[in-house]
N, C-alpha and C positions, 0 to 999 in steps of 0.2 A: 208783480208784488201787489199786496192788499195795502191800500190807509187804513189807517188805528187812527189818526184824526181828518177832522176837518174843520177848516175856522178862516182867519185871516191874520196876514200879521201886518200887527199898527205901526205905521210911519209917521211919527206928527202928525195932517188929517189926510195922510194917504191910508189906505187901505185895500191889501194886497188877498185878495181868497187864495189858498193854499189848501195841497194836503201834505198832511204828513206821513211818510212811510219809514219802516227801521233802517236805518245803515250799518247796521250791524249781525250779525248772526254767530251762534254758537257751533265753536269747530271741536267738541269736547263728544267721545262714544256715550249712544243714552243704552247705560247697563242694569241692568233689571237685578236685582236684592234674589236670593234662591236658597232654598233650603238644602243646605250641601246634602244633604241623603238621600234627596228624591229628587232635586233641582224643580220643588215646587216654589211658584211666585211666594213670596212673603208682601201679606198687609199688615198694614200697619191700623192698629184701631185707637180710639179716642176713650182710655181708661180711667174710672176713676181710682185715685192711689188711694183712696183707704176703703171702698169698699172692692175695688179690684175689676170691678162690670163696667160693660162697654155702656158709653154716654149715650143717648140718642142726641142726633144732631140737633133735634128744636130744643133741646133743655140745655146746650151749652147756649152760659153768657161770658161777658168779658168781664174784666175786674183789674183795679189798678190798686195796689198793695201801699198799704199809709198805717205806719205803729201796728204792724202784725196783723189790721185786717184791712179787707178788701173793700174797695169801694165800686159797687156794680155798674158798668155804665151801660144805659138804654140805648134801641136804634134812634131815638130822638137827640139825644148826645151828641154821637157823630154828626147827625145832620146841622145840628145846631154849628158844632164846632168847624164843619168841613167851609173851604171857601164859597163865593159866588160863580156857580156856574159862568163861564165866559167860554167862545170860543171866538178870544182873541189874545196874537201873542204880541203883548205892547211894548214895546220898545221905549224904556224909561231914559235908557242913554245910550252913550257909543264910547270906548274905552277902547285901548290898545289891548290886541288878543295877548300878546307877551306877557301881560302885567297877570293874567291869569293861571295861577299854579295850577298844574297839571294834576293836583292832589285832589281839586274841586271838581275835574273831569268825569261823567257817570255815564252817560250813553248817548247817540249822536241818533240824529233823524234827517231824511234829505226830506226837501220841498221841494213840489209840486205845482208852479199855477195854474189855476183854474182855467185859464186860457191857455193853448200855447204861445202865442206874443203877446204875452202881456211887458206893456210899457213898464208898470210901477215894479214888478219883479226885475227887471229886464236892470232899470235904474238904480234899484236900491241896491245890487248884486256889482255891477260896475261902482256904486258909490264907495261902496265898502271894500270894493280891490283898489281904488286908487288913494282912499283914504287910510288905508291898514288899521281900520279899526274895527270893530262887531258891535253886535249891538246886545244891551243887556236888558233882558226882558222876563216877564212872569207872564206862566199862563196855567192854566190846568187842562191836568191829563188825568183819565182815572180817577173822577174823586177829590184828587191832592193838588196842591197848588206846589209849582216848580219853578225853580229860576231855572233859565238858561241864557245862551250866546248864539245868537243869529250872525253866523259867518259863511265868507263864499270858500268854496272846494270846486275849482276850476269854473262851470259855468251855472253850476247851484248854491244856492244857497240853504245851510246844511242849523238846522238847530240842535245844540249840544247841552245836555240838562247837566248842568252844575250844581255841586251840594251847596248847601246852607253854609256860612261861616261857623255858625254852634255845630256843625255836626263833624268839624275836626279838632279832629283830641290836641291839647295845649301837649310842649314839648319838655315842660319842666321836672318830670317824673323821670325823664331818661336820664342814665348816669354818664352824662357825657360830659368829658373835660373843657375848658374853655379857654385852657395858657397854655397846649403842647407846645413847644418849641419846634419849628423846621428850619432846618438851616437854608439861606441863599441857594446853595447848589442843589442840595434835593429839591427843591421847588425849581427850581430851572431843568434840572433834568425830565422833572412832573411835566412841566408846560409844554416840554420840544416832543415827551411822549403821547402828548395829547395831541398837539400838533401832527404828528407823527400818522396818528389813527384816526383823524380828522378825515370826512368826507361829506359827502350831501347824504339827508337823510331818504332813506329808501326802502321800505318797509318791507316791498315783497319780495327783496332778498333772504328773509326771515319765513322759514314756515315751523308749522304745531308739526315737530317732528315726532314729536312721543306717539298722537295719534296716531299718524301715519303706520308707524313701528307696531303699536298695539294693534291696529288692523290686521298687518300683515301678519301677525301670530295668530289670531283670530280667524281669519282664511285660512293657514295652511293647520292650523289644530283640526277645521274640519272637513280637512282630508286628509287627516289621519299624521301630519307631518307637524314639524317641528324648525323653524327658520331660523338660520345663524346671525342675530344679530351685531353688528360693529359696532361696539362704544369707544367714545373718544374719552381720552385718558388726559387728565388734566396737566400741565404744566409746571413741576417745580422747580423752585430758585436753588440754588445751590447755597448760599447762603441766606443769611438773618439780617443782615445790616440793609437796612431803606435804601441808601443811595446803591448799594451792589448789586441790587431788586432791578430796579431805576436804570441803572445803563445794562444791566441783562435783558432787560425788555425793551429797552432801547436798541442793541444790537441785532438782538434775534427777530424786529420787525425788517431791518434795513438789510439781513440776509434771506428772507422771506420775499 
């Protein structure tokens, strides 16, 4: 694996050098745009809509739209506006990772020390397991200034960039009611079925089966074949009423 960064991250006056590498990667086919009649590549070009001619790249600028016109911003703008270079991820505090909605969750990076035994990694990685908490921190990556959660994943410690609080939409526009009635029994049936389907969580039980799938059509298309794929056919209740849902799904796990 290649680091995308390199810095340190701040302990109160420890100071841990690290790198940063993705923990992450994309399991999705990269499928190329083609002109169904000759299956040539399709580009895409940078048009203008009303004279219809391609832009040259050095005449495009940027513009942010205010009463129908544009207000143009320079590369002096962004720089102004962009943070202070830093490559350090400071740890402003330490919080319980639970308290953290999974909504604010964006993408995960392992660390690296700079050392292999380093003491202060070594510490802060055991603090944070026996403590159960992470730590929350800003730093910049690319230009932008990011929050994240410096938390341990077995015997690393893993930074995970969290969105902004502004940049999750309020819930008030949804049409969701707020006095349904459930009676005692359907919610006790709810709970025993939860209980029911309760386990540890375990991820690589779970694979991108669709890829998979799409592969395997993809290979045998080019040899000329055609693969039978099996789809799983969904589950219906035989009736309408919640609670008859509720112990049908109750029973047919405990016969399962």
């Amino acid at each position: 694996m290649r680091s995308i960064w390199k810095g340190s991250i701040g302990f109160g006056l420890v100071s841990i050098p690290v790198k940063l590498y993705s923990a992450v990667q994309s399991s999705s086919i990269d499928l190329d745009m083609l002109d169904g009649r000759d299956h040539s590549r399709i580009r895409y070009q940078r048009v203008n809509e009303k004279t219809h001619k391609e832009v040259p790249y050095d005449k495009i600028v940027k513009g942010y739209k205010i009463d129908e016109e544009y207000i143009i911003l320079e590369e002096r703008d962004f720089e102004d506006a962009a943070p202070e270079k830093s490559k350090t991820i400071e740890i402003e505090s330490f919080v319980d990772i639970g308290d953290v909605n999974p909504m604010f969750y964006e993408t995960s990076y392992y660390t690296e020390p700079d050392t292999k035994n380093s003491k202060a990694y070594a510490l802060l990685l055991k603090a944070l397991i026996k403590s159960k908490k992470a730590g929350l921190a800003r730093f910049v990556l690319r230009n932008t200034e990011s929050l994240c959660i410096v938390h341990p994943v077995k015997n690393v410690l893993v930074v995970t960039r969290i969105r902004f609080g502004q940049e999750i939409r309020d819930t008030d526009d949804l049409n969701i009611a707020d006095d349904v009635t459930v009676s005692k029994k359907e919610l006790d049936v709810g709970l025993a079925l939860i209980n029911q389907y309760a386990e540890d969580f375990d991820v690589s039980k779970f694979k991108d089966e669709y890829n998979d799938e799409l592969l395997k059509i993809i290979r045998a298309k080019a040899k000329g074949k055609r693969p039978t794929i099996k789809k799983l056919k969904p589950h219906k209740a035989k009736g309408t009423d919640l609670y008859e849902q509720l112990m049908e799904s109750l029973n047919a796990k405990k016969g399962a």
